[in-house]
VMD Tcl script that builds the backbone (N, CA, C; Angstrom):
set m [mol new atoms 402]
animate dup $m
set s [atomselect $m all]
$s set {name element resname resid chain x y z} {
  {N N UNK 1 A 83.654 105.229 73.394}
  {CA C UNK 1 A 82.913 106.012 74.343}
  {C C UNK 1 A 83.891 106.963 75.027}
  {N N UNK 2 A 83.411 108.565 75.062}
  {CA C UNK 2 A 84.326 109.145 75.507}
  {C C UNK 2 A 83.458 109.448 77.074}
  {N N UNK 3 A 84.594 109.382 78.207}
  {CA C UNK 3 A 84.039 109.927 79.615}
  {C C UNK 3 A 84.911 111.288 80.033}
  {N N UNK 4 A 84.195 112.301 80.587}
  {CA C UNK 4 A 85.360 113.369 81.153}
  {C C UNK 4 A 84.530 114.018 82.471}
  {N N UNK 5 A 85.694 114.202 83.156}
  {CA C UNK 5 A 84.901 115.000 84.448}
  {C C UNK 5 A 85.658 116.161 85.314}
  {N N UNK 6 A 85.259 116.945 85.601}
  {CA C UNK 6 A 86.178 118.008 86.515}
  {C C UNK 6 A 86.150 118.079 87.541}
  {N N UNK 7 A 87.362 117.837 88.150}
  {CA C UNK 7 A 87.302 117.064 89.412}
  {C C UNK 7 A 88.222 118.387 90.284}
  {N N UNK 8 A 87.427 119.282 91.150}
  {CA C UNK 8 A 87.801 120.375 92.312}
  {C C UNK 8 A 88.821 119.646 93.365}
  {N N UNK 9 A 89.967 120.086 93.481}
  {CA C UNK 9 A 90.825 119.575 94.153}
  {C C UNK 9 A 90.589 120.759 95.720}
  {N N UNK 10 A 90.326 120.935 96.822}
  {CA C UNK 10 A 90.017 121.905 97.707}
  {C C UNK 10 A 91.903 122.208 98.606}
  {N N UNK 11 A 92.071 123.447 98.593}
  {CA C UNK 11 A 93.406 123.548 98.925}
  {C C UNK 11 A 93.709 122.882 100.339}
  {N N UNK 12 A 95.104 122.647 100.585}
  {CA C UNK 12 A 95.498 121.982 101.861}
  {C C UNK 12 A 94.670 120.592 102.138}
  {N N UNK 13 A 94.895 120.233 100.820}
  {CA C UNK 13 A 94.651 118.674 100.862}
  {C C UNK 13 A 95.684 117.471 100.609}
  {N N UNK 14 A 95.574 117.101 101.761}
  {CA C UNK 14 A 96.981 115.851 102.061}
  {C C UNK 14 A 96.885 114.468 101.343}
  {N N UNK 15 A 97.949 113.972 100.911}
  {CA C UNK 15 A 98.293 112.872 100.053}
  {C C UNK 15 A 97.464 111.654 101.248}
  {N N UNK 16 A 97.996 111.925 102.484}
  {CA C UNK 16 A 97.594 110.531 103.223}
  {C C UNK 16 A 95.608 110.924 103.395}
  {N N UNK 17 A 94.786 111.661 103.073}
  {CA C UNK 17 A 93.511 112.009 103.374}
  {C C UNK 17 A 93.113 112.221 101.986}
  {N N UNK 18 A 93.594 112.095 100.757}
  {CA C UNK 18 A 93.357 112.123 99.483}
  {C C UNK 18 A 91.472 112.490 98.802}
  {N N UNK 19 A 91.181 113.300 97.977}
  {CA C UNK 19 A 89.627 113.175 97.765}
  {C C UNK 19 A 89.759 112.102 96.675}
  {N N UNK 20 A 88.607 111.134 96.943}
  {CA C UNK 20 A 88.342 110.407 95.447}
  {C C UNK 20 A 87.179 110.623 94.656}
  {N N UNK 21 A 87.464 110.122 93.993}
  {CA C UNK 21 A 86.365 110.380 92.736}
  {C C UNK 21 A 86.214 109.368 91.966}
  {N N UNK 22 A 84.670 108.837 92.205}
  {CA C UNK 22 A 84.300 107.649 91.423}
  {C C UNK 22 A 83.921 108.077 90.188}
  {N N UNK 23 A 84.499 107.776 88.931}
  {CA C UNK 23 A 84.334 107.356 87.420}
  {C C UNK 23 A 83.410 106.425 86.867}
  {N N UNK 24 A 82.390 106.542 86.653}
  {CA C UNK 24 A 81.161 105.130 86.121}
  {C C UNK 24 A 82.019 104.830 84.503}
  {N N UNK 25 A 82.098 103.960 84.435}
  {CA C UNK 25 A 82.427 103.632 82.902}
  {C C UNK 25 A 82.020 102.217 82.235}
  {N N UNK 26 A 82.088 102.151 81.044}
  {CA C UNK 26 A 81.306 100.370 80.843}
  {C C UNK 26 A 82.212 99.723 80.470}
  {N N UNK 27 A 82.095 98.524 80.662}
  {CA C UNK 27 A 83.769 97.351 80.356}
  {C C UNK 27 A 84.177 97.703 78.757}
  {N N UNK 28 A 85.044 97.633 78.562}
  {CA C UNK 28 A 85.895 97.407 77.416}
  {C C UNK 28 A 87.404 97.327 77.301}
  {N N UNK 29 A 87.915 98.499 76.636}
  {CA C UNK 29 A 89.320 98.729 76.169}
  {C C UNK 29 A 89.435 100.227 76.053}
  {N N UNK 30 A 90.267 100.464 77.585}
  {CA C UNK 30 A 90.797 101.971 77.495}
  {C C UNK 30 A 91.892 102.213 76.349}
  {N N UNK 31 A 91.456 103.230 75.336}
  {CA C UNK 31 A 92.429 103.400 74.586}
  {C C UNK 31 A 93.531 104.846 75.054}
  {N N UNK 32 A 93.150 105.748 75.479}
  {CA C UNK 32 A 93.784 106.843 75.355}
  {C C UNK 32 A 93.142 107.665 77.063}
  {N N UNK 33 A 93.925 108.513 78.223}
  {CA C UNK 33 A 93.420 108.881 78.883}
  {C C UNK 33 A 94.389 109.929 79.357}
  {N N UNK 34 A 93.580 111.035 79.372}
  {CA C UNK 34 A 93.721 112.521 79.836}
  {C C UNK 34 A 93.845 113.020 81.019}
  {N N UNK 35 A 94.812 113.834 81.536}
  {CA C UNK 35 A 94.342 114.220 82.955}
  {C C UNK 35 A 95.074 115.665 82.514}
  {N N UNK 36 A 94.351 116.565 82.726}
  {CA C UNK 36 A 94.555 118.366 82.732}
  {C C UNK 36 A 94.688 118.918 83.804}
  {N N UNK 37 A 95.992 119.521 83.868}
  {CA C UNK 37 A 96.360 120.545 84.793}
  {C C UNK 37 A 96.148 121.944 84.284}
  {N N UNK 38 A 95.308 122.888 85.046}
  {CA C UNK 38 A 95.620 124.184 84.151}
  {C C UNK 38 A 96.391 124.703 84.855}
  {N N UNK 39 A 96.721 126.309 83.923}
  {CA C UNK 39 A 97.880 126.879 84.676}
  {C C UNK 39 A 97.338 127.385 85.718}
  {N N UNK 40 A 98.667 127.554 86.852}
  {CA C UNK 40 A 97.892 128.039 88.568}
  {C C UNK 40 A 98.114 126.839 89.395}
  {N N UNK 41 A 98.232 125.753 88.616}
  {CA C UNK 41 A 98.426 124.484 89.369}
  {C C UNK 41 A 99.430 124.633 90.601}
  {N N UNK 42 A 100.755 124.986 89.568}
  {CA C UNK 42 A 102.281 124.866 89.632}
  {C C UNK 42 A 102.555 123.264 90.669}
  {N N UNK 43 A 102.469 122.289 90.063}
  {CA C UNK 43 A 102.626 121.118 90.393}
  {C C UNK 43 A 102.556 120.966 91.921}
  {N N UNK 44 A 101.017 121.895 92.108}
  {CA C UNK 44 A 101.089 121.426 93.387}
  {C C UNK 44 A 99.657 120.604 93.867}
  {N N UNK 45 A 98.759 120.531 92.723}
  {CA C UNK 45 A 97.812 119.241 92.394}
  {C C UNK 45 A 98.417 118.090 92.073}
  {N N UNK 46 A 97.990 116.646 92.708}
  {CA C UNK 46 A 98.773 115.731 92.192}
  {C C UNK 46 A 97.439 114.346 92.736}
  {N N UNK 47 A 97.327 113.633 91.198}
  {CA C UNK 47 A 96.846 112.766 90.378}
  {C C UNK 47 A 97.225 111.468 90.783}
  {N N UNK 48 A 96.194 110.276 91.051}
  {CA C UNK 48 A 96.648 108.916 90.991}
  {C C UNK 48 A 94.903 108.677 90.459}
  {N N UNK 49 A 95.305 107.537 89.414}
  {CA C UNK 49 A 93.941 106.639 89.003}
  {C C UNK 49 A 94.100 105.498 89.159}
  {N N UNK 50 A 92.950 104.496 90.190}
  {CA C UNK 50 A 92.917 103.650 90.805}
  {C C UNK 50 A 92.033 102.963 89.814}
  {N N UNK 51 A 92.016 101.257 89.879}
  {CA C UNK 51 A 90.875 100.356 89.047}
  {C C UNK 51 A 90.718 99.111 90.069}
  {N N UNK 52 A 90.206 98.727 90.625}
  {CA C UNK 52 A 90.271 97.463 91.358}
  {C C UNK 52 A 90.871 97.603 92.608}
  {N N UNK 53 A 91.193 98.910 93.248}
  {CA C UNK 53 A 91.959 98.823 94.649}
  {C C UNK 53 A 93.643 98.989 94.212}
  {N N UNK 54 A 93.433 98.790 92.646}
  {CA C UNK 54 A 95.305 98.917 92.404}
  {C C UNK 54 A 95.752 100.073 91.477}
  {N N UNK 55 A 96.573 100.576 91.888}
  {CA C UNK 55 A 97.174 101.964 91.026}
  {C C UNK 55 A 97.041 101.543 89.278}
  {N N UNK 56 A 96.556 102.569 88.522}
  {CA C UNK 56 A 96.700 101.960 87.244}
  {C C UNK 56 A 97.469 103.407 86.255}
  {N N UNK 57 A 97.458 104.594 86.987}
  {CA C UNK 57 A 98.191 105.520 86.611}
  {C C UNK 57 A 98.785 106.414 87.308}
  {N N UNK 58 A 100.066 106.582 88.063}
  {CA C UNK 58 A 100.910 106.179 87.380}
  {C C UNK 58 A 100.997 104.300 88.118}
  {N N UNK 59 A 101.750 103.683 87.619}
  {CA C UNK 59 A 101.386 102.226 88.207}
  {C C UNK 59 A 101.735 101.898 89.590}
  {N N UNK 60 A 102.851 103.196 90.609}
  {CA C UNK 60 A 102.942 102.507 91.878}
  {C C UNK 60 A 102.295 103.370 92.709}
  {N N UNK 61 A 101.869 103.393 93.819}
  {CA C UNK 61 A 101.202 104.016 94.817}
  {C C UNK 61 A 102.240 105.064 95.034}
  {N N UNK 62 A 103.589 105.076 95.354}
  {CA C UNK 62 A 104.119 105.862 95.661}
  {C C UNK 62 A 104.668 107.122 94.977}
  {N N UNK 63 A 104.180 107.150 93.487}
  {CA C UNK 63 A 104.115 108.264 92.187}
  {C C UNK 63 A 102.552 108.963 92.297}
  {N N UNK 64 A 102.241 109.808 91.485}
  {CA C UNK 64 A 101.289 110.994 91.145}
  {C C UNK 64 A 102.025 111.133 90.008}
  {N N UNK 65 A 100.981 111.908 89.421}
  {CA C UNK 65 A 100.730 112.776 88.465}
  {C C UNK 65 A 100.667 114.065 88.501}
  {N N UNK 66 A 101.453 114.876 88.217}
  {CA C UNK 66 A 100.766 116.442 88.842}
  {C C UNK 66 A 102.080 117.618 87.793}
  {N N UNK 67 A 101.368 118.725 87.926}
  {CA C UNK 67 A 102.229 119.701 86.857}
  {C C UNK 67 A 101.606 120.429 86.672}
  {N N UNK 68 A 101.995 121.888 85.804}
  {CA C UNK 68 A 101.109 122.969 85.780}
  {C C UNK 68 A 100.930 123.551 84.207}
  {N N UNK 69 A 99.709 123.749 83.714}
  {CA C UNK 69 A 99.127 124.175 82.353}
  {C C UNK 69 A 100.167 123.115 81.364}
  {N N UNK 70 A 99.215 121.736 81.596}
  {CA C UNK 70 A 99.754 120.708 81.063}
  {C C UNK 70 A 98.820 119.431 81.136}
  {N N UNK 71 A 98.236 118.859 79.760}
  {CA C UNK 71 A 97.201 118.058 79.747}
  {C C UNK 71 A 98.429 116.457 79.296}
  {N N UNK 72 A 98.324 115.863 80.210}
  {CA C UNK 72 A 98.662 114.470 80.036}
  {C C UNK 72 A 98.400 113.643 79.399}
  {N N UNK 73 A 98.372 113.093 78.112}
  {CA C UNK 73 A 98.216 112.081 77.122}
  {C C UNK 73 A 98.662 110.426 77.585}
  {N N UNK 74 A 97.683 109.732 78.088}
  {CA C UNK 74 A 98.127 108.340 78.137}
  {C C UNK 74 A 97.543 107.755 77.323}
  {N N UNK 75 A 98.368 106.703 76.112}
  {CA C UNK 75 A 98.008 105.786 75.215}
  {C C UNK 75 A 98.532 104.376 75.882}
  {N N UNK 76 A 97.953 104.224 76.584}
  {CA C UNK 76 A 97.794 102.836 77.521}
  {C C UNK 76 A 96.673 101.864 77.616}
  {N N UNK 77 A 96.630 100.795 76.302}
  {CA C UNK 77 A 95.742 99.793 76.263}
  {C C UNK 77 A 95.415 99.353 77.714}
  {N N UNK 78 A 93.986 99.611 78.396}
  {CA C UNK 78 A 94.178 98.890 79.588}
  {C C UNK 78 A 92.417 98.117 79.601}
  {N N UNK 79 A 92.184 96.973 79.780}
  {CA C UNK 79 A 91.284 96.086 79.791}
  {C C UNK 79 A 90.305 96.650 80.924}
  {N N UNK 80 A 88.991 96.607 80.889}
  {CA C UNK 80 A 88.078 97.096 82.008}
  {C C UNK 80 A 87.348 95.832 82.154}
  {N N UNK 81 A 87.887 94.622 82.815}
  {CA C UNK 81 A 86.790 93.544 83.067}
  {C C UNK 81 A 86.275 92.836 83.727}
  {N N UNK 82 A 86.533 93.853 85.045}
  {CA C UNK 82 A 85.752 93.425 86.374}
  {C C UNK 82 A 84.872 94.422 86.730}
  {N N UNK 83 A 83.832 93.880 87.311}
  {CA C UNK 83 A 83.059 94.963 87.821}
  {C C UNK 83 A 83.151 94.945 89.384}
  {N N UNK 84 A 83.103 96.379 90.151}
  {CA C UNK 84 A 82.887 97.330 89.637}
  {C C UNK 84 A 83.259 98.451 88.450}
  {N N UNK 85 A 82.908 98.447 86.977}
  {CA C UNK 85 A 83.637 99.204 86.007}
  {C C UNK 85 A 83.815 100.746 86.440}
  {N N UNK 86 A 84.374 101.158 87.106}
  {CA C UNK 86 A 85.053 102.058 87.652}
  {C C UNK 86 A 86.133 102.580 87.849}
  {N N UNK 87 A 86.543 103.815 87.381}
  {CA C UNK 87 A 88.130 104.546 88.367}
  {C C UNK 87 A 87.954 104.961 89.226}
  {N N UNK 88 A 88.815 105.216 90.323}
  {CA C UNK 88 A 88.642 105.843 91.282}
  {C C UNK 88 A 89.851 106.917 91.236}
  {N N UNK 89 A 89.892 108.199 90.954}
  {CA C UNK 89 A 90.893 109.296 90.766}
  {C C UNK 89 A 91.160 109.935 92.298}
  {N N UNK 90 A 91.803 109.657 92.802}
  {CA C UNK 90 A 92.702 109.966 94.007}
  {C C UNK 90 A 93.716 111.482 93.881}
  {N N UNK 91 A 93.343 112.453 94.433}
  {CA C UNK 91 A 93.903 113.994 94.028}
  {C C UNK 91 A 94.156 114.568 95.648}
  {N N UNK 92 A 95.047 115.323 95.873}
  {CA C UNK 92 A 95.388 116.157 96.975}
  {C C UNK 92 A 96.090 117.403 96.347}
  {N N UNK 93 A 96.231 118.222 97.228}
  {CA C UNK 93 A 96.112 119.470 96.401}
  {C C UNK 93 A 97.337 120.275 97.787}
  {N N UNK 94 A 98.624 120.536 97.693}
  {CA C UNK 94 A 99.650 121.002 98.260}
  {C C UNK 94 A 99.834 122.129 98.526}
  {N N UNK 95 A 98.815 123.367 97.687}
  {CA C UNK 95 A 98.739 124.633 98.463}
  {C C UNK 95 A 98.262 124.836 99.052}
  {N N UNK 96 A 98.164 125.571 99.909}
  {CA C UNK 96 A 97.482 126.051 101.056}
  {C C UNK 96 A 96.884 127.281 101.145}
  {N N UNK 97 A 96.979 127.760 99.862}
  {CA C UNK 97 A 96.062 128.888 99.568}
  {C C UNK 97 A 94.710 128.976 98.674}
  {N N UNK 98 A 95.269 128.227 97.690}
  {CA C UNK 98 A 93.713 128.212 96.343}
  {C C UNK 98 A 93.230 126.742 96.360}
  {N N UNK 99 A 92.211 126.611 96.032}
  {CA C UNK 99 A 91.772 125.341 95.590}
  {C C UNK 99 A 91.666 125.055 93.525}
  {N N UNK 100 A 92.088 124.025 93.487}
  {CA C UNK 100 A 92.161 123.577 92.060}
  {C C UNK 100 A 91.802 123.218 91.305}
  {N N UNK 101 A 91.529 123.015 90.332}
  {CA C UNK 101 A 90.629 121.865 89.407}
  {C C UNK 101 A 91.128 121.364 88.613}
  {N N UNK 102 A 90.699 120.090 88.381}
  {CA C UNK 102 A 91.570 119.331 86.971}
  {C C UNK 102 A 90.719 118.128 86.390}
  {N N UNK 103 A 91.239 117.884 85.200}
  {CA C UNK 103 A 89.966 117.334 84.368}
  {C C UNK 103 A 90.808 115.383 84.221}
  {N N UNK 104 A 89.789 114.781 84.094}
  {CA C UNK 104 A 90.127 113.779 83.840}
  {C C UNK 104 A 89.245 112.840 83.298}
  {N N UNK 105 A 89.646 112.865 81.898}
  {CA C UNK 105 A 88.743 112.416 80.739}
  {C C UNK 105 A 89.671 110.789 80.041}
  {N N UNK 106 A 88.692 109.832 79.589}
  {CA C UNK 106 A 89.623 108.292 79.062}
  {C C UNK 106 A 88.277 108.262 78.078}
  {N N UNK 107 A 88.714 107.310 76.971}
  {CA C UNK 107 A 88.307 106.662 75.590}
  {C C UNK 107 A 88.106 105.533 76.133}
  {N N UNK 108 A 86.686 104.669 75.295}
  {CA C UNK 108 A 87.301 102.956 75.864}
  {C C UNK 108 A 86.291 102.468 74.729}
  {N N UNK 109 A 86.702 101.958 73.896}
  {CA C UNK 109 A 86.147 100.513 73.133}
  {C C UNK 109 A 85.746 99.711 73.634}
  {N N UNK 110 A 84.018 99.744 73.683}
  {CA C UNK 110 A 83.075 98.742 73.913}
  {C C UNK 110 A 83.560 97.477 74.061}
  {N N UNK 111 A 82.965 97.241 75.256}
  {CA C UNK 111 A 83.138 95.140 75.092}
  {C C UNK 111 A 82.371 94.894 74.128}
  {N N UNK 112 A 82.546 93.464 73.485}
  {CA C UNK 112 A 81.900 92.880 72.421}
  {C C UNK 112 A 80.724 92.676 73.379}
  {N N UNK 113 A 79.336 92.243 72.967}
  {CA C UNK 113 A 78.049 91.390 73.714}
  {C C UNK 113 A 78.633 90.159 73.874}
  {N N UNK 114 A 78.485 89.851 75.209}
  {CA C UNK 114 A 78.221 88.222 75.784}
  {C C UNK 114 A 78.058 87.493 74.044}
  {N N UNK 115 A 77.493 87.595 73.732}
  {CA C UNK 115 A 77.223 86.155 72.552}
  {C C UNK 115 A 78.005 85.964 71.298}
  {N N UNK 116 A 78.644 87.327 71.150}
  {CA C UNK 116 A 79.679 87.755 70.307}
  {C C UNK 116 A 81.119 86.876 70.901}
  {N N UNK 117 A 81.120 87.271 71.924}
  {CA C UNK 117 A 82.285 86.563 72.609}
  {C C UNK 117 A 82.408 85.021 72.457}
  {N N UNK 118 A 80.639 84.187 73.264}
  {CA C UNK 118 A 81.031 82.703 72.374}
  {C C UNK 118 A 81.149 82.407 71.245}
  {N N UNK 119 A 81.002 83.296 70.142}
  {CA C UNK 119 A 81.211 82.836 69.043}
  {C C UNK 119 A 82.862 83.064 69.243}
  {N N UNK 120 A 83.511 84.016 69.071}
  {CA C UNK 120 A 84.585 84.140 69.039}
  {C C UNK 120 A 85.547 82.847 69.414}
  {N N UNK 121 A 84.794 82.326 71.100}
  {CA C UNK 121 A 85.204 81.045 71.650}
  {C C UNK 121 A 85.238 80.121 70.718}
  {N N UNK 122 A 84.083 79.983 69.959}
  {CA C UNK 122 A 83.889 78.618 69.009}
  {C C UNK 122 A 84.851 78.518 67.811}
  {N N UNK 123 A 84.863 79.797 67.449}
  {CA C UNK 123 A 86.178 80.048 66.173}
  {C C UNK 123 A 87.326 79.435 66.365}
  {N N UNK 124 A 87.871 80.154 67.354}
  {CA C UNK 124 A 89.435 80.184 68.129}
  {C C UNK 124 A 89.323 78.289 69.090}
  {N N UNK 125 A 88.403 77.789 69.402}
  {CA C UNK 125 A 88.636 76.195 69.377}
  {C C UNK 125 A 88.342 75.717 67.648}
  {N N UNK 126 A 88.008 75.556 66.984}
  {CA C UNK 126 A 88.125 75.487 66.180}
  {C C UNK 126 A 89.515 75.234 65.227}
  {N N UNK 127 A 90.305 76.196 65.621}
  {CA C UNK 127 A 91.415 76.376 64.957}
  {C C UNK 127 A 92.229 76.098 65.850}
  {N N UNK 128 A 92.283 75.529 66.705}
  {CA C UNK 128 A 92.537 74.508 67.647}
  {C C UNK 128 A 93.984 75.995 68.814}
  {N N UNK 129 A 92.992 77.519 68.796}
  {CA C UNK 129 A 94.235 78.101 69.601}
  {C C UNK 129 A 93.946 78.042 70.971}
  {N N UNK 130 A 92.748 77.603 71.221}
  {CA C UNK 130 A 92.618 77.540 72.716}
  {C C UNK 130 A 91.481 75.932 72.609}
  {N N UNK 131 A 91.931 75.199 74.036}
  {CA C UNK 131 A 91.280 74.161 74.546}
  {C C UNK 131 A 89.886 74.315 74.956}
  {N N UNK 132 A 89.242 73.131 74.919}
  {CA C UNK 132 A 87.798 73.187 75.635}
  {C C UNK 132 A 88.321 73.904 77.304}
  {N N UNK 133 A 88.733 73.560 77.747}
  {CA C UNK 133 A 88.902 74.317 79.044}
  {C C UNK 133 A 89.068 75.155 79.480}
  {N N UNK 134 A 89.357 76.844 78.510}
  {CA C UNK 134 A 89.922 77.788 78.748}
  {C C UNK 134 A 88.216 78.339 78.431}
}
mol reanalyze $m
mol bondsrecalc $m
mol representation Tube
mol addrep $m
């Protein structure tokens, strides 16, 4: 499933007052995720994607993302399996003259169905890699 969205960064927007942007997405397996700067930026848009309340790109609170006429390629297996299935894209925008835009698009491989999964369970005890208890 591919998701993408363009997300208006409004100029003289501060890191500590950040805009967010909720992402709807369905559980699975993020394979690959995008974030586009066009040119005009000049690294003065800057990017954080949140999952659960915790930084998941770049991974510490105290990094961004940001650069100018430059689309970001992340190939970062990352699991979606709590709900709310959501990002939350966190952007501030350092000029004080234009306002910005930038895109931020992710891939994600379907969860299996609920019933797919107990089977899977029944296999994998079976072959004795996981206990009745797990």
């Amino acid at each position: 499933m591919f998701y993408s969205i363009d997300i208006a960064v409004p100029r003289n927007t501060s890191f500590r007052a950040p805009i967010t942007t909720r992402v709807s997405v369905f559980p699975g397996l993020v394979k690959r995720v995008w974030i586009g700067f066009p040119d005009g930026c000049k690294g003065l848009v800057h990017v954080q994607v949140w999952y659960q309340g915790l930084p998941v790109w770049p991974w510490s609170p105290a990094n961004s993302i940001h650069w100018n006429n430059f689309i970001y390629v992340i190939d970062d297996p990352f699991p979606l399996v709590a709900e709310p299935y959501e990002f939350v894209v966190k952007t501030w925008n350092r000029d004080y003259i234009y306002e910005h835009q930038i895109q931020f698009a992710v891939t994600i491989d379907p969860a299996r169905p609920e019933e797919e999964v107990a089977n899977l369970s029944d296999i994998l005890l079976d072959l004795g890699l996981i206990d009745r208890g797990q």
